[in-house]
C-alpha positions as CSV (number, residue, x, y, z in Angstrom):
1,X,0.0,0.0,0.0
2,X,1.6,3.4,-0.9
3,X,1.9,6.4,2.0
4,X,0.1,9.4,1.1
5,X,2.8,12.0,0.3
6,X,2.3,14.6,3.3
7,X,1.5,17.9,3.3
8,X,3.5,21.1,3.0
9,X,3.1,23.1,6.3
10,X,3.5,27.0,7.0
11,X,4.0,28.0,10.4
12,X,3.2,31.7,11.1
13,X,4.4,33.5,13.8
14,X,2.5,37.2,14.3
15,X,5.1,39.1,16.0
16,X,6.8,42.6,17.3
17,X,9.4,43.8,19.5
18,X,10.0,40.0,20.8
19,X,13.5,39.6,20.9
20,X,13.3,38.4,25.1
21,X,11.2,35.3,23.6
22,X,11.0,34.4,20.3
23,X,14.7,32.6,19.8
24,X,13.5,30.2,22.1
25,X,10.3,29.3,20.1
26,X,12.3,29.4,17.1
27,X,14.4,26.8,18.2
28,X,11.8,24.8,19.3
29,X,10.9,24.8,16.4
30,X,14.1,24.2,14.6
31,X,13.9,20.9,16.8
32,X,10.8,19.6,14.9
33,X,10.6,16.1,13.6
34,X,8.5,16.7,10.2
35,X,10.3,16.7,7.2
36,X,12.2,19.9,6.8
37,X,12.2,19.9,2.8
38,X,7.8,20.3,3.3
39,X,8.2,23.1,6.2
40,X,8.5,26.6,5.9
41,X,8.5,29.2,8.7
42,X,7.1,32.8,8.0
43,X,7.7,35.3,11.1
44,X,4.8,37.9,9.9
45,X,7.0,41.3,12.0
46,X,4.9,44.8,12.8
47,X,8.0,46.6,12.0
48,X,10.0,45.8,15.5
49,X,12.3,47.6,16.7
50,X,14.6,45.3,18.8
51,X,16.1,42.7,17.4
52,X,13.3,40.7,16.6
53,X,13.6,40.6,12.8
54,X,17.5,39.5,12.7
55,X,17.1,36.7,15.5
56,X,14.5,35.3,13.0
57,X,16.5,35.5,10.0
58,X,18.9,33.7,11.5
59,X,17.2,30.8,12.4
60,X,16.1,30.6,8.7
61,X,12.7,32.0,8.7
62,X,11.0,33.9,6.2
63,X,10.2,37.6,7.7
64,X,7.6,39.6,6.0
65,X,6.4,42.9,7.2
66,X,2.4,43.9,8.4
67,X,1.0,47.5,8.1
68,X,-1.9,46.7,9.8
69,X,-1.3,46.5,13.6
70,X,-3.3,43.6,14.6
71,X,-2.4,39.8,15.1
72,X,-5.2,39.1,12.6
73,X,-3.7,41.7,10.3
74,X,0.1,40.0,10.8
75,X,-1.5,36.4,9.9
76,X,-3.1,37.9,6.8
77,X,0.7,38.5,6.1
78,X,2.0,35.5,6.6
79,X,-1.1,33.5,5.0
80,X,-0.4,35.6,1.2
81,X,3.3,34.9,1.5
82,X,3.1,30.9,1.8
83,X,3.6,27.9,0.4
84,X,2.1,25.6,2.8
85,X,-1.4,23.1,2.1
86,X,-1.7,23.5,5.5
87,X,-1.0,26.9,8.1
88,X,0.0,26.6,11.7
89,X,0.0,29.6,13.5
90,X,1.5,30.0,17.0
91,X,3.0,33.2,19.2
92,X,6.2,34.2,19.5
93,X,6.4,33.2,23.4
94,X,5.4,29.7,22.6
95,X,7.8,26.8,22.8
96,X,6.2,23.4,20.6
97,X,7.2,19.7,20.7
98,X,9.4,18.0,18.3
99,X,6.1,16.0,17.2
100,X,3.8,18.9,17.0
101,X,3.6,19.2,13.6
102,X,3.4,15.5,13.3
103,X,0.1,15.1,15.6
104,X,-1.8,18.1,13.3
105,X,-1.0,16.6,9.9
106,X,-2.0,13.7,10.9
107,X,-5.7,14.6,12.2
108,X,-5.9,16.4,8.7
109,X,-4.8,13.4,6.7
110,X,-7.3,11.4,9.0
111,X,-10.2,13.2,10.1
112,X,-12.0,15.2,7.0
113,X,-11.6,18.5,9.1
114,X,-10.9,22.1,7.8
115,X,-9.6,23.6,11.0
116,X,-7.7,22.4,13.9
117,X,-7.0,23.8,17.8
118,X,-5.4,22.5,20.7
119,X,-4.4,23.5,24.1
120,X,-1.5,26.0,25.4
121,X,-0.4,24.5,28.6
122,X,1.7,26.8,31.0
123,X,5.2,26.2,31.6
124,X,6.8,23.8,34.4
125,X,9.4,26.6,35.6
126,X,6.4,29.0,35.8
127,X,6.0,31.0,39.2
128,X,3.0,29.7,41.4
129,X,1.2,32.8,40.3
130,X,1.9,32.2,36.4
131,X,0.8,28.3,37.1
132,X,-2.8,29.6,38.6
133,X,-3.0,32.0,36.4
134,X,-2.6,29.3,33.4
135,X,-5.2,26.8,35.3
136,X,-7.7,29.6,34.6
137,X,-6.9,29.4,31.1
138,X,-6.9,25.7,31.0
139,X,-9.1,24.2,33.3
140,X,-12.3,24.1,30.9
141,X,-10.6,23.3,27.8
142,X,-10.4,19.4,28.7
143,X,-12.1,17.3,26.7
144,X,-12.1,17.0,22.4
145,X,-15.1,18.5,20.9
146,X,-15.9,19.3,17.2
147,X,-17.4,22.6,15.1
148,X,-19.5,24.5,17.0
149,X,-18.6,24.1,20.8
150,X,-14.9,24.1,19.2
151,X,-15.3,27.8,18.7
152,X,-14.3,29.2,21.7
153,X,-11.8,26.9,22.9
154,X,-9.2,27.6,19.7
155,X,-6.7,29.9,20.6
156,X,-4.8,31.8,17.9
157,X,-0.9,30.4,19.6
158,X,-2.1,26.8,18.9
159,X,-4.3,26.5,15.8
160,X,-4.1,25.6,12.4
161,X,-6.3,25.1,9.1
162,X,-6.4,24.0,4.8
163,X,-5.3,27.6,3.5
164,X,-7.8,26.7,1.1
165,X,-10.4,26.9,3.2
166,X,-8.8,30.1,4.9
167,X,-9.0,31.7,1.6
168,X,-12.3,31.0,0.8
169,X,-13.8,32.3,3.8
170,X,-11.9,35.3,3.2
171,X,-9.2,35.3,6.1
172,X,-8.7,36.8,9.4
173,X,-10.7,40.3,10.1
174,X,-8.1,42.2,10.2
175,X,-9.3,45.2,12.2
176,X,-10.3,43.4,15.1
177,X,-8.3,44.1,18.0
178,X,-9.1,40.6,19.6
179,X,-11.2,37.5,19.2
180,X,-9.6,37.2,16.0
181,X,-9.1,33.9,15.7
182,X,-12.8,33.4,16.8
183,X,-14.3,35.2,14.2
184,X,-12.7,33.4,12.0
185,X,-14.1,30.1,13.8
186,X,-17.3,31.4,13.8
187,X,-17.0,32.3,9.6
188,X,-15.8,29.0,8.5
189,X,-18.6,26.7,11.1
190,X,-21.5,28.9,9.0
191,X,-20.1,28.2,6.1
192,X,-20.6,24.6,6.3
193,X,-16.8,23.7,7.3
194,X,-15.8,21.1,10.1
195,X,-12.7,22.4,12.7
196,X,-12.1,20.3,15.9
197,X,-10.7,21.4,18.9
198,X,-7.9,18.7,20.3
199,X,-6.3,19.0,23.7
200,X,-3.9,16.4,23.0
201,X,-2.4,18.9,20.8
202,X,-0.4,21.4,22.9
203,X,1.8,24.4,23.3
204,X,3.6,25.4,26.3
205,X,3.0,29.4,26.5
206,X,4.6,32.0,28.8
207,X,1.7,33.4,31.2
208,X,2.1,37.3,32.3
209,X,5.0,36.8,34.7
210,X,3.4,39.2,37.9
211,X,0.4,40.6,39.3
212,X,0.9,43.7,37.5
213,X,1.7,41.9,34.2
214,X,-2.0,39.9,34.4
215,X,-3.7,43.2,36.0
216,X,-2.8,45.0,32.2
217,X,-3.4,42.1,30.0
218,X,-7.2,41.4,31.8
219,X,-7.7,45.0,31.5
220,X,-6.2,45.3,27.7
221,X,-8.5,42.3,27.2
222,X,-11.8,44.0,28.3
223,X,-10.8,46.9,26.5
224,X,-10.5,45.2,23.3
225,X,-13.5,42.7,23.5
226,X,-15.4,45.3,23.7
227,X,-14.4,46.9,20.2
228,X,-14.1,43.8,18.9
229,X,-17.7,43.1,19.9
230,X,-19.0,46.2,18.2
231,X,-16.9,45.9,15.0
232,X,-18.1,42.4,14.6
233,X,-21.6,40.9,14.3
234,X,-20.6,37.3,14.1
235,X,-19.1,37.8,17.4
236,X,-22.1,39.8,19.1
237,X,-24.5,37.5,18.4
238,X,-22.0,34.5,19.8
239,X,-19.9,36.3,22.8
240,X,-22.1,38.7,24.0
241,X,-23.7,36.4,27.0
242,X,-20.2,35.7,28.1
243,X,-19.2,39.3,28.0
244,X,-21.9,40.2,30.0
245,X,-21.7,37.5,32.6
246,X,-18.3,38.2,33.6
247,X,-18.9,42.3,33.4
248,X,-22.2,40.9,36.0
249,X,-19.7,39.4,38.1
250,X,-17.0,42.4,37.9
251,X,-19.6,44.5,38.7
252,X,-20.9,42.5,41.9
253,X,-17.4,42.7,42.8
254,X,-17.2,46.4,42.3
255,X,-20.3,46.8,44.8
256,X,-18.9,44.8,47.2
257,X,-16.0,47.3,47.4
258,X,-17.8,49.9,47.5
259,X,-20.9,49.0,50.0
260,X,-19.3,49.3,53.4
261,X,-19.3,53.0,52.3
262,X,-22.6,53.7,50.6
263,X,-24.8,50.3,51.7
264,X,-26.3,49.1,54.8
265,X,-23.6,46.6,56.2
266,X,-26.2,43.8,55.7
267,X,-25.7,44.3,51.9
268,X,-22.1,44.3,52.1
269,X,-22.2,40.7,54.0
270,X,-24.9,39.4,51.3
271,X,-22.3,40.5,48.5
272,X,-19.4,39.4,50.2
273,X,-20.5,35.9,50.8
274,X,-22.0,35.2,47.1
275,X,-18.5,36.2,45.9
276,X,-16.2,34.9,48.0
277,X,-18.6,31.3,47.3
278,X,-18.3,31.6,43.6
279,X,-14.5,32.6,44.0
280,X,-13.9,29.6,46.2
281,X,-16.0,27.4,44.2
282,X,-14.3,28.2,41.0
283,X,-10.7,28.1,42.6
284,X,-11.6,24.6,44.1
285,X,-12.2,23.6,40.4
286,X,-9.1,25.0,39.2
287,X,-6.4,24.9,41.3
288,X,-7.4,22.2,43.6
289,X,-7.3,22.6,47.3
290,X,-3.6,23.3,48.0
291,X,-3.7,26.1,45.3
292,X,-7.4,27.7,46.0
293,X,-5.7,31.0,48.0
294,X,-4.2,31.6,44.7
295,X,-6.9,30.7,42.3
296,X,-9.3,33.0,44.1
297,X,-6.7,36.0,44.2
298,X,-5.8,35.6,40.3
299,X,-10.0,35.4,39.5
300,X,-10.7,38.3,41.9
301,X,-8.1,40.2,39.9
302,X,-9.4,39.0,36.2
303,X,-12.7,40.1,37.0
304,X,-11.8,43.3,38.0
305,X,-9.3,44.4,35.9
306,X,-11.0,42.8,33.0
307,X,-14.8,44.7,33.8
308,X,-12.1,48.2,34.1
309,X,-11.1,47.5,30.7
310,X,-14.8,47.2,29.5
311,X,-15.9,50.3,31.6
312,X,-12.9,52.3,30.4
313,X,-13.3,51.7,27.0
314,X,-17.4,51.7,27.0
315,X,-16.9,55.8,28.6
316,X,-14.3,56.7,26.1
317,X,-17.0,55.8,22.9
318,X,-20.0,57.6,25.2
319,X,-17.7,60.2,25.2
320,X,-16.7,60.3,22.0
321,X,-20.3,60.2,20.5
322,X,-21.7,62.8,22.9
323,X,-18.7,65.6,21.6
324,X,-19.9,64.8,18.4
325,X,-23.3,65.3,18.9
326,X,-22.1,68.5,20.2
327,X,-20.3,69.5,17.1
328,X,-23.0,68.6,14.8
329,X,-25.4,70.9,16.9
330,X,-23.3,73.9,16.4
């Protein structure tokens, strides 16, 4: 019986100003057993100004240059520039398996998929902070599940798909700020097209290394899922219940700070217990017993600086609209 010939394979890295991280995915890379005469590696650069772009070139990848300013806008990029049958893309503070490439082709030479996701699993050497922090991200994403409840477990640093199909469905949106890879999900699932997310497929990724590093990345992240959410009507009419849930719960939080100064104290108790259960609950779930303290401190603090972000961000468009209203008046 004769082998199917396998697949060429792009692996496109979105990238800028990465030089503290991105020689060590490269040469994780560099380590991968797939056959290097059907690889190709495209580093899609916003114009960095470190030395990002000469690290890259001289672990032999391809380095083309995005106008754009988004990750969705870098892969875009990289996608027009390759050779590949099928694209992987990853980040730039990833570090991948020697068989990684290995496991994906083989789901798309067995299964007749279109897309393909799988896990980003945090570091061993991470601070206990970094590993809580990455439990959040993980804890839910456990089991395999196709198409539509695929959606939202696919993250951009782990995913791949048939450019074929990428082209057809007309790419990333490359004005959204976030959820990019989402949208995309959500474009090629109503188009009749099959992805599957697999969690035997993984990544190890670099969490924000401190408190303040995960405070401004939750809080850059509500910021940006807001305008992604209002640029984007696919992702309205999927995201917007999860959006507002977790604003609900940032803003019980909120109150709770709040109440011992404007509430009656019986308020404050009420408040206090509900979120310190679904904290402890939740931190139980993710971190286990010997790990809850933690748990509970990183959710507290995603919720909170994550609702900021969407507050921020929701004031600076009222604003924005009311001084033009103003203008037009005159």
């Amino acid at each position: 019986m004769i082998k199917p010939e396998l697949p060429s394979v792009s692996i496109i890295i979105p990238t800028l100003n990465s030089e503290r991280v991105i020689e060590g995915c490269l040469e994780s890379i560099g380590n991968l057993t797939y056959p290097k005469e059907k690889l190709e590696v495209i580093v899609a650069d916003g114009h960095s100004k470190d030395r990002t772009v000469k690290i890259a070139k001289d672990h032999g990848a391809k380095v083309v240059y995005e106008n754009v300013g988004t990750r969705g806008g870098a892969c875009n990029f990289g996608v027009t520039e390759s050779n590949g049958e099928i694209l992987v893309f990853t980040d730039d503070d990833c570090i991948v398996e020697p068989d990684w490439i290995n496991k994906i082709v083989e789901r798309f030479v067995k299964v007749s998929i279109d897309g393909l996701g799988g896990i980003d699993l945090t570091p061993p050497n991470s601070s206990p902070f970094e590993r809580v922090a990455g439990l959040i991200e993980e804890y839910w994403r456990k089991d395999e599940v196709r198409s539509f409840s695929a959606l939202f477990r696919i993250k951009g640093c782990n995913s791949a798909y048939r450019k074929s199909t990428l082209i057809k469905v007309g790419l990333f949106d490359p004005y959204l700020p976030y959820n990019e890879e989402t949208e995309l999900n959500l474009k090629l699932v109503n188009s009749g097209y099959t992805i599957l997310y697999d969690p035997t497929i993984y990544v190890w990724h670099r969490r924000r290394g401190g408190i303040r590093q995960y405070l401004r990345y939750n809080y850059r992240a509500g910021r940006k899922s807001l305008q992604s959410l209002l640029r984007s009507s696919l992702l309205r009419k999927y995201m917007l219940r999860s959006t507002v849930i977790k604003s609900f719960l940032g803003a019980l939080l909120a109150i709770l700070l709040l109440s011992s100064i404007t509430l009656h104290l019986m308020l404050f108790v009420s408040l206090g217990f509900m979120v310190f259960f679904y904290l402890l609950v939740r931190g139980l779930k993710i971190a286990g017993i010997r790990g809850v303290h933690l748990a509970i401190v990183a959710l507290f603090l995603n919720h909170i600086s994550y609702l900021l972000g969407v507050a921020v961000e929701a004031l600076g468009i009222l604003d924005a609209r009311l001084k033009n209203m103003m203008r037009l008046k005159r």
